[in-house]
Kinemage of the C-alpha trace (Angstrom):
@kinemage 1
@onewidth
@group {chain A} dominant
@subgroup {mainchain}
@vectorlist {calphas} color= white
{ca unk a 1} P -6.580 -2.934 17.751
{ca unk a 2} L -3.375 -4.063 16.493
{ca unk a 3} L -0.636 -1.712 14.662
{ca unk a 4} L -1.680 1.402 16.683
{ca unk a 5} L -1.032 2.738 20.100
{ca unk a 6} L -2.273 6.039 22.305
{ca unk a 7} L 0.358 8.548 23.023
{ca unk a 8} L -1.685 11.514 25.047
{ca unk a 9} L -4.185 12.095 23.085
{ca unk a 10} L -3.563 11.165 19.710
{ca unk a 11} L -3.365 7.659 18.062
{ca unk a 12} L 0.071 6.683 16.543
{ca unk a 13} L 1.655 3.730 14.815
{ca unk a 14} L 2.904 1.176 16.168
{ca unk a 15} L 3.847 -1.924 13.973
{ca unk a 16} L 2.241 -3.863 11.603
{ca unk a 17} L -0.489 -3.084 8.725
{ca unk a 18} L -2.418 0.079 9.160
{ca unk a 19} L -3.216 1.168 6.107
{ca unk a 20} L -4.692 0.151 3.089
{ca unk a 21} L -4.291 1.642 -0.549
{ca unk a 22} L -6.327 -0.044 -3.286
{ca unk a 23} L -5.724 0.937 -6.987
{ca unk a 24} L -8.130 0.756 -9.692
{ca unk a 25} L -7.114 0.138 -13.488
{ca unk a 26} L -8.315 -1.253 -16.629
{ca unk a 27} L -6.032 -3.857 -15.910
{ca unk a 28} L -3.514 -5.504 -12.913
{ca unk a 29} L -0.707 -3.037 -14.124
{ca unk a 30} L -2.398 0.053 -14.060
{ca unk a 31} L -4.202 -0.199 -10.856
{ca unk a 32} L -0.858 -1.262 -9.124
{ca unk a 33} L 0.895 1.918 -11.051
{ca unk a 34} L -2.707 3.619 -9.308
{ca unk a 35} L -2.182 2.290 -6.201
{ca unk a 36} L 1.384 3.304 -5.431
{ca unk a 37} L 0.753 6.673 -6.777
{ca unk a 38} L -1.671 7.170 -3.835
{ca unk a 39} L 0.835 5.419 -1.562
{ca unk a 40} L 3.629 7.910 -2.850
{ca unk a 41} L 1.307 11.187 -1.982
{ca unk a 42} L 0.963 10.203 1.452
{ca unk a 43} L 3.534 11.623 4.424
{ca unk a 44} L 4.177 9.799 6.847
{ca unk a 45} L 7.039 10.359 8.603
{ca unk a 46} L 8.972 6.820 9.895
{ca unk a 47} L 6.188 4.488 7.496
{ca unk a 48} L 7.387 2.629 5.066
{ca unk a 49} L 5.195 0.594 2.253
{ca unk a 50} L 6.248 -2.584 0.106
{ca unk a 51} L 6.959 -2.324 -3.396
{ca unk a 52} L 6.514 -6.279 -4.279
{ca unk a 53} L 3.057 -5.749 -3.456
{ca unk a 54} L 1.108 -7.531 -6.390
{ca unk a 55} L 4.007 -8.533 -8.439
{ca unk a 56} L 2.546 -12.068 -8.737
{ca unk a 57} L -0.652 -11.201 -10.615
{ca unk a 58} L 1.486 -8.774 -12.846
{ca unk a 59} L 4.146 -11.584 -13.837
{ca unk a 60} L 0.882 -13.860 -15.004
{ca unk a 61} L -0.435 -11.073 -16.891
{ca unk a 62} L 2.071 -10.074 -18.772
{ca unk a 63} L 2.746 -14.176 -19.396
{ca unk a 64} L -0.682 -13.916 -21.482
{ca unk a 65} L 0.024 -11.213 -23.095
Protein backbone atom coordinates (compact mmCIF):
# COMPACT_ATOMS: atom_id res chain seq x y z
CA UNK A 1 0.00 0.00 0.00
CA UNK A 2 1.23 3.26 -0.99
CA UNK A 3 2.34 6.20 1.56
CA UNK A 4 3.52 3.69 4.24
CA UNK A 5 6.54 1.58 4.81
CA UNK A 6 7.74 -1.22 7.65
CA UNK A 7 10.54 -0.16 9.83
CA UNK A 8 10.98 -3.36 12.41
CA UNK A 9 7.97 -3.80 13.50
CA UNK A 10 5.95 -0.88 13.25
CA UNK A 11 4.36 0.82 10.15
CA UNK A 12 5.60 4.41 9.35
CA UNK A 13 5.03 7.08 6.74
CA UNK A 14 6.40 7.29 3.91
CA UNK A 15 5.03 9.85 1.29
CA UNK A 16 1.93 10.62 -0.05
CA UNK A 17 -1.83 10.64 1.42
CA UNK A 18 -2.35 8.62 4.51
CA UNK A 19 -4.80 10.09 6.24
CA UNK A 20 -8.09 11.29 5.93
CA UNK A 21 -10.01 13.96 8.11
CA UNK A 22 -13.62 14.66 7.12
CA UNK A 23 -15.54 17.57 8.81
CA UNK A 24 -19.12 17.81 9.29
CA UNK A 25 -21.09 21.27 9.42
CA UNK A 26 -24.32 22.80 8.76
CA UNK A 27 -22.66 24.19 5.96
CA UNK A 28 -19.12 24.03 3.62
CA UNK A 29 -17.51 26.57 6.15
CA UNK A 30 -18.13 24.99 9.24
CA UNK A 31 -17.28 21.49 8.42
CA UNK A 32 -13.91 22.74 6.87
CA UNK A 33 -13.42 24.96 10.30
CA UNK A 34 -14.50 21.01 11.77
CA UNK A 35 -12.24 19.35 9.81
CA UNK A 36 -9.00 21.19 10.48
CA UNK A 37 -9.78 21.31 14.08
CA UNK A 38 -9.41 17.48 14.07
CA UNK A 39 -6.39 17.84 11.78
CA UNK A 40 -4.84 20.42 14.35
CA UNK A 41 -5.33 17.80 17.48
CA UNK A 42 -3.41 15.26 15.84
CA UNK A 43 0.69 14.80 16.50
CA UNK A 44 2.48 13.76 14.19
CA UNK A 45 5.81 14.46 14.25
CA UNK A 46 7.44 15.31 10.44
CA UNK A 47 3.42 15.32 8.77
CA UNK A 48 2.29 18.08 7.40
CA UNK A 49 -1.54 18.76 6.08
CA UNK A 50 -2.81 21.37 3.37
CA UNK A 51 -4.64 24.31 4.31
CA UNK A 52 -6.25 25.07 0.64
CA UNK A 53 -8.06 22.01 1.15
CA UNK A 54 -11.75 22.91 0.09
CA UNK A 55 -11.26 26.50 -0.60
CA UNK A 56 -13.12 26.09 -3.93
CA UNK A 57 -16.52 25.07 -2.55
CA UNK A 58 -16.09 27.86 0.18
CA UNK A 59 -15.36 30.75 -2.49
CA UNK A 60 -18.88 29.54 -4.32
CA UNK A 61 -20.61 29.63 -1.15
CA UNK A 62 -19.93 32.59 0.09
CA UNK A 63 -20.60 33.98 -3.82
CA UNK A 64 -24.41 33.01 -2.98
CA UNK A 65 -24.53 34.33 -0.04
Amino acid sequence: MPGRKREAEKLVADGGRVLNVTGIGADVAEARARAYAAIDMIDWPGGFYRRDIGWRALKTTLKRA
